[in-house]
N, C-alpha and C positions, 0 to 999 in steps of 0.2 A: 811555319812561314806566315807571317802575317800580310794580308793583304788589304787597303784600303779602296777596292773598284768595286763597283756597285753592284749589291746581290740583285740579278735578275730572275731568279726564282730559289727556292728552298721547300725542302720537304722535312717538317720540324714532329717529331714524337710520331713518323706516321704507320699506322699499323695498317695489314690486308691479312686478312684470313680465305682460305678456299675449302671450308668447310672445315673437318681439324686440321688442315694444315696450314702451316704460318707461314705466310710467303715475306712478309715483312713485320718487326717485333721492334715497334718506338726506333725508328729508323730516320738517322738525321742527316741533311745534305744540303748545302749551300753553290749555286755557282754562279759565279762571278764574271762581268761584263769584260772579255778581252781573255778573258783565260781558255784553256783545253781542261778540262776534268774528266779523268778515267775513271769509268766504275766497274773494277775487277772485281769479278768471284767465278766460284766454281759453276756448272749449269746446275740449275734449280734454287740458287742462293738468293734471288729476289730484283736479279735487274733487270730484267724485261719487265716486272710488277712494276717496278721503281718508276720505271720510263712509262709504264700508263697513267700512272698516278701523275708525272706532270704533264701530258697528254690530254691529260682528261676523258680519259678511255675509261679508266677504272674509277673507284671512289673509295678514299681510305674507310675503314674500317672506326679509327682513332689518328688523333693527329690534325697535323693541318698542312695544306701544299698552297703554296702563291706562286704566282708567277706574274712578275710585274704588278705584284702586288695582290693583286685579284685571283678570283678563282682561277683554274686551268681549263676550264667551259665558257669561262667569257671571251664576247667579240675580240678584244681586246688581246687576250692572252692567245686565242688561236690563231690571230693575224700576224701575230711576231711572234709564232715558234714556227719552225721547219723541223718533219721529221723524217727518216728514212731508219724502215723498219725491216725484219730479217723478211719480212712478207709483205707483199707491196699490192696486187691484187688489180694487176693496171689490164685494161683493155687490149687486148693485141694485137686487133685490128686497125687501131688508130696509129697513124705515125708520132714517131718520134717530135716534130715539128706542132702535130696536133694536140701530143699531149701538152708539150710546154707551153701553147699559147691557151690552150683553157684553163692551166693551173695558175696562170700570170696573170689569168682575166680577176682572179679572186684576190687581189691586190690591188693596193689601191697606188703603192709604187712599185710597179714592179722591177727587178732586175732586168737589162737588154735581154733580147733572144743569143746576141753575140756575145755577150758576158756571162750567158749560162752554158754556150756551146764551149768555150775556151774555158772556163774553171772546172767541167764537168767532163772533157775531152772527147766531145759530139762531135767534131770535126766528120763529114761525110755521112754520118747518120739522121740527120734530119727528116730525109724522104726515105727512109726504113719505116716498115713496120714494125712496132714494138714487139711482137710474137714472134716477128724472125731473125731478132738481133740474139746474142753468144749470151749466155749468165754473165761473164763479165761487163758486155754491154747494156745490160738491160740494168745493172747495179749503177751504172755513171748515170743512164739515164736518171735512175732513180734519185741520185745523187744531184743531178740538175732540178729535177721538181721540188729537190726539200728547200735550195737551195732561192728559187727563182722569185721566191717574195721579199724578198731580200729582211729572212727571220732576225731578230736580236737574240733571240734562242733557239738553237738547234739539238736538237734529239738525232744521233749517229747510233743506231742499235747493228753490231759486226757489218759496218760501212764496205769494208775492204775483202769481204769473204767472196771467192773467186774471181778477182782479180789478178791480173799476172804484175810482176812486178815492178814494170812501167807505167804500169796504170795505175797500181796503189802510189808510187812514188808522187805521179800526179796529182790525187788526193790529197796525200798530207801537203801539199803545196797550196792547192784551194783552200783546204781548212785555216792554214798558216794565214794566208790574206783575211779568211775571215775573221781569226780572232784578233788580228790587227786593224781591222775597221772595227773594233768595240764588240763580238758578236759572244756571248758566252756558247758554249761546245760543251755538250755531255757525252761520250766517247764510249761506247761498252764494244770490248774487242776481246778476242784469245789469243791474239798477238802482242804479247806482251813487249817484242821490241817495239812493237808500234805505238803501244802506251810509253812505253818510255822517249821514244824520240816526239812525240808531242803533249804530253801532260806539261801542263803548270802546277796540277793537283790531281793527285790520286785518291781514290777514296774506296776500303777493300772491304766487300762485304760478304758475310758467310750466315749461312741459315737466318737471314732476315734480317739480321744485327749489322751495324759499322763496327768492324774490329782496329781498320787501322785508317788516318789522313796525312795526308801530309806533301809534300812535294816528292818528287821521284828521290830526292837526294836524303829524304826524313825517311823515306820510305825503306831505300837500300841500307839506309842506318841500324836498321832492323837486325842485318846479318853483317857480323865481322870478318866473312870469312873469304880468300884470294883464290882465284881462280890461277894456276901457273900451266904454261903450253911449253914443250920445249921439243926438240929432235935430240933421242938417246938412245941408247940402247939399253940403257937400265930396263931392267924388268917391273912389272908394274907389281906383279905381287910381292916383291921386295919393297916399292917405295911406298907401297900402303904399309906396311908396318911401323915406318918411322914414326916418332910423336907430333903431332900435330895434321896429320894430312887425315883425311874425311875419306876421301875417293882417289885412285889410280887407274885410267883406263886408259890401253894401249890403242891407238885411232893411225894402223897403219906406221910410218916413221916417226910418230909426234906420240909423245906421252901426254894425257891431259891429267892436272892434279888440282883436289879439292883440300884445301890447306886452311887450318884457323888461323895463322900466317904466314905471310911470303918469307920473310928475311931467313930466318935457321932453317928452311927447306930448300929455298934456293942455293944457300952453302955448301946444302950440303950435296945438293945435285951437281954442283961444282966440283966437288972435291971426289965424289964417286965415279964421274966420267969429263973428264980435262976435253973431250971432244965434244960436249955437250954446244949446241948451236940453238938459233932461232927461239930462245927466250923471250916469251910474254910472259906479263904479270896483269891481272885483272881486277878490280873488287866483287864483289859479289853483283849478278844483276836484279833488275827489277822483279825476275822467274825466281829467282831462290829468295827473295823478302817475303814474294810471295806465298812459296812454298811452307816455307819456318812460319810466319802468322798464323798462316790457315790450320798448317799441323799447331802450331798452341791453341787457336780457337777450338779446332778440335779436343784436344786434352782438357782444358778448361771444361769444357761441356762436359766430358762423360765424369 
């Protein structure tokens, strides 16, 4: 998919080593003003690296990282990135209300306090103590201060981990306004639905390297294969024999099947039980592109 919106940062050829081990190996990433980009992999594959490298936490090894052109340590590049990391390190004696106005003081526009309570869903927690707010609340909060200088680049490292799921819904909702005001989004999550309902670009990386880019839809391209649901009584280790099917696993009333295609499986699930009901057909999702990449990166490798 090609895109012509402005790269607001890129990490070109960039390596990290941790003594002998390679956290990142000429590792290349581009994201773009207005887009969501997911960086999937497995843990220890290089994305928490990745995200210090344009943080300015870390310093490549080899390679080069910009952001807005400039280093990831300049004035410049720290004032327009917002991050929210899986570790946050905040005060927890200070409220909620306290923190926000002394992260906002470090701007020079900052976001309202009321535009950070409403996209961040602080609603009644203002006068809480940060220490005595739930893991899910203390993750919004966190999510209001990456949020509150109003970054053109945002760093999301598992944004959504312990959140229930009115409150992740929430989120993708605030990121959506974001990357519709121009705001590039780098997204590392293991919720791969969640990658999927918000990338513009994916980008899958395994032992330090980019194995795959592409849009969710390049992505899924990867795997041909149909996911089919139906309520039968067919036995499931009968319809794993037939040709084409991958997987049959019986889930209660509903048979689930993994098929290298829908059409001559469904036929034939037709013709084996006339009471066969509540037929879905799926393509593969963005969790099985994933899965088939990673296992070829892996086979390549050894």
């Amino acid at each position: 998919m090609a895109t012509t919106t402005p790269v607001l940062a890129r990490l070109h050829g960039a390596s990290r080593r941790y003594g002998k081990t390679v956290a990142l190996d000429g590792f290349d990433l581009s994201l773009h003003a207005g887009q969501v980009t997911s960086l999937l992999g497995a843990n220890g594959a290089g994305k928490s690296t990745a995200v210090g490298l344009l943080l300015g936490l870390l310093a490549a090894d080899a390679g080069t990282v910009e952001v807005f052109g400039q280093a990831p340590g300049s004035m410049a590049a720290r004032l327009g990135t917002g991050a929210m990391l899986q570790s946050a390190g905040l005060p927890e004696r200070l409220k909620v209300r306290e923190l926000l106005t002394l992260v906002r003081s470090y701007s020079p526009q900052p976001r309202s306090l009321a535009d950070c309570v409403a996209l961040a869903g602080l609603d009644g927690l203002l006068d809480r103590r940060y220490g005595r707010l739930s893991g899910g609340q203390q993750r919004r909060v966190q999510f209001a201060l990456a949020i509150c200088g109003r970054p053109r680049l945002l760093c999301l490292d598992e944004p959504t981990t312990g959140l229930d799921i009115e409150a992740r819904q929430g989120l993708w909702q605030a990121i959506r306004e974001l990357v519709a005001d121009g705001s590039a989004v780098l997204l590392t999550t293991h919720y791969l639905e969640e990658a999927e309902a918000l990338s513009d670009r994916v980008a899958m990386i395994d032992r330090g390297r980019l194995v795959a880019e592409g849009s969710v839809a390049q992505i899924r391209a990867h795997v041909s294969q149909r996911r089919i649901r139906c309520v039968t009584g067919l036995a499931a280790g009968n319809v794993l024999q037939w040709p084409g099917v991958r997987d049959a696993v019986r889930e209660g009333d509903a048979l689930r099947i993994v098929a290298d295609t829908a059409e001559a499986v469904v036929r034939r699930l037709l013709d084996a039980d006339p009471q066969l009901h509540e037929l879905e057909v799926q393509r593969a999702g963005l969790a099985d592109a994933f899965l088939q990449i990673t296992r070829n990166s892996e086979q390549e490798a050894a």
